[in-house]
KEGU-395939 format. One line per field, with one value per residue (C-alpha): x, y, z negated; residue number from 1; chain; residue in three letters. Coordinates in Angstrom, 3 decimals. Last residue first. Example, Ala and Ser with C-alpha at 12.3 -4.5 7.8 and 13.67 -1.06 7.14 Angstrom:
BEGIN
u (13.670, 12.300) .
v (-1.060, -4.500) .
w (-7.140, -7.800) .
pos (2, 1) .
unit (A, A) .
code (SER, ALA) .
//
This chain:
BEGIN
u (6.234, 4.104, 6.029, 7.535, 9.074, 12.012, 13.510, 13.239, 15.819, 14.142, 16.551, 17.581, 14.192, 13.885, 16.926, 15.661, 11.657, 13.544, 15.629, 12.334, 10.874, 7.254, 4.834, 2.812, -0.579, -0.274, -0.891, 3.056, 4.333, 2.760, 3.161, 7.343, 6.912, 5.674, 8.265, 10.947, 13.351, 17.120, 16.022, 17.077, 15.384, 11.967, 12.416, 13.182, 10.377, 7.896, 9.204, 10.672, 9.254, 9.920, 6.538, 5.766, 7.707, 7.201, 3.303, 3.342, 5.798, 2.663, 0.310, 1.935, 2.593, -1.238, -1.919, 0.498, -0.917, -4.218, -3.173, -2.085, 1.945) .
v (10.882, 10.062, 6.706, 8.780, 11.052, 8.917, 9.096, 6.414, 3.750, 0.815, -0.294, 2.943, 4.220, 0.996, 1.626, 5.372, 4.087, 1.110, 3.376, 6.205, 3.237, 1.820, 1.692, -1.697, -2.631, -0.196, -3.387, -2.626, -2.747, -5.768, -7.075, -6.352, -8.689, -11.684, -11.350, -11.382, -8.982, -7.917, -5.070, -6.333, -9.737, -8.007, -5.897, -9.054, -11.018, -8.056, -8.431, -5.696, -4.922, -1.323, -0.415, -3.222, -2.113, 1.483, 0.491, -1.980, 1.333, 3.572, 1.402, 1.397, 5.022, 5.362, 2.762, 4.217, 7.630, 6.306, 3.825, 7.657, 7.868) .
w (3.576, 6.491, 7.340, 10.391, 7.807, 6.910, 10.746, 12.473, 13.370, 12.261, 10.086, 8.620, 7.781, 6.441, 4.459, 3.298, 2.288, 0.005, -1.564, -2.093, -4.211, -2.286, -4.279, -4.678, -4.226, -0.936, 1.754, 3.308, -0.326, -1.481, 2.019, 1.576, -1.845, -0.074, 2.369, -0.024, -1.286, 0.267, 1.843, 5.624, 4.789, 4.252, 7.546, 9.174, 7.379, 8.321, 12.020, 14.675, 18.276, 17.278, 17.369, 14.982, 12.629, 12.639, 12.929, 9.628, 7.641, 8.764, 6.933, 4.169, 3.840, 4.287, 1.765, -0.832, -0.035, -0.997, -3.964, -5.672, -5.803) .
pos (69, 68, 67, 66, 65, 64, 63, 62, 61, 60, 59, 58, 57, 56, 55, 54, 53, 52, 51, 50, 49, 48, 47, 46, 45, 44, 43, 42, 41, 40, 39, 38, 37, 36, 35, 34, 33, 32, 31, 30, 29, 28, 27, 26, 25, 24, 23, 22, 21, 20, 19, 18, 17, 16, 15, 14, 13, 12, 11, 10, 9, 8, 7, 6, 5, 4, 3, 2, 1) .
unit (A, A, A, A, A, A, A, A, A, A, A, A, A, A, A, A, A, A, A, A, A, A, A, A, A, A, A, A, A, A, A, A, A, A, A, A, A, A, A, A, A, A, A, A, A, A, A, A, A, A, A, A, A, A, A, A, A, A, A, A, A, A, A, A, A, A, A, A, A) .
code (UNK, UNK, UNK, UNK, UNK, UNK, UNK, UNK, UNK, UNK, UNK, UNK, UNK, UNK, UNK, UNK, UNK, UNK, UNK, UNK, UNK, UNK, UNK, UNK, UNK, UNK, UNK, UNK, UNK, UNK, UNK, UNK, UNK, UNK, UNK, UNK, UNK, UNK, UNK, UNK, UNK, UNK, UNK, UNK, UNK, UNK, UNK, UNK, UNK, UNK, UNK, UNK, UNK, UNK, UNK, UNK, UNK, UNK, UNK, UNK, UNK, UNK, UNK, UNK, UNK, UNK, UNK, UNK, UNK) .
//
């Protein structure tokens, strides 16, 4: 994954969140990592694994594609 589409798929994890009222630490809590690590993933310095793109999926109640994947 290009640091574009990580970016984009970053930034559209942030607005699922925050759409659904939820918190970074929550979501960050739900996959078992730290915050610190969820804003490497939400700013695109990190991929994000496919896993980790199906629970949040899961604990925001979207479906996978909302994050633009």
């Amino acid at each position: 994954m290009d640091r574009d589409t990580r970016e984009r798929v970053g930034a559209n994890v942030r607005a699922e969140i925050a759409r659904k009222g939820r918190h970074q630490k929550d979501a960050a809590e739900y996959l078992g990592t730290s915050q610190q690590n969820l804003s490497r993933r939400l700013l695109g310095h990190v991929p994000f694994t496919a896993t980790e793109l199906l629970e949040l999926a899961h604990f925001l109640a979207v479906d996978i594609t909302a994050f633009g994947v």
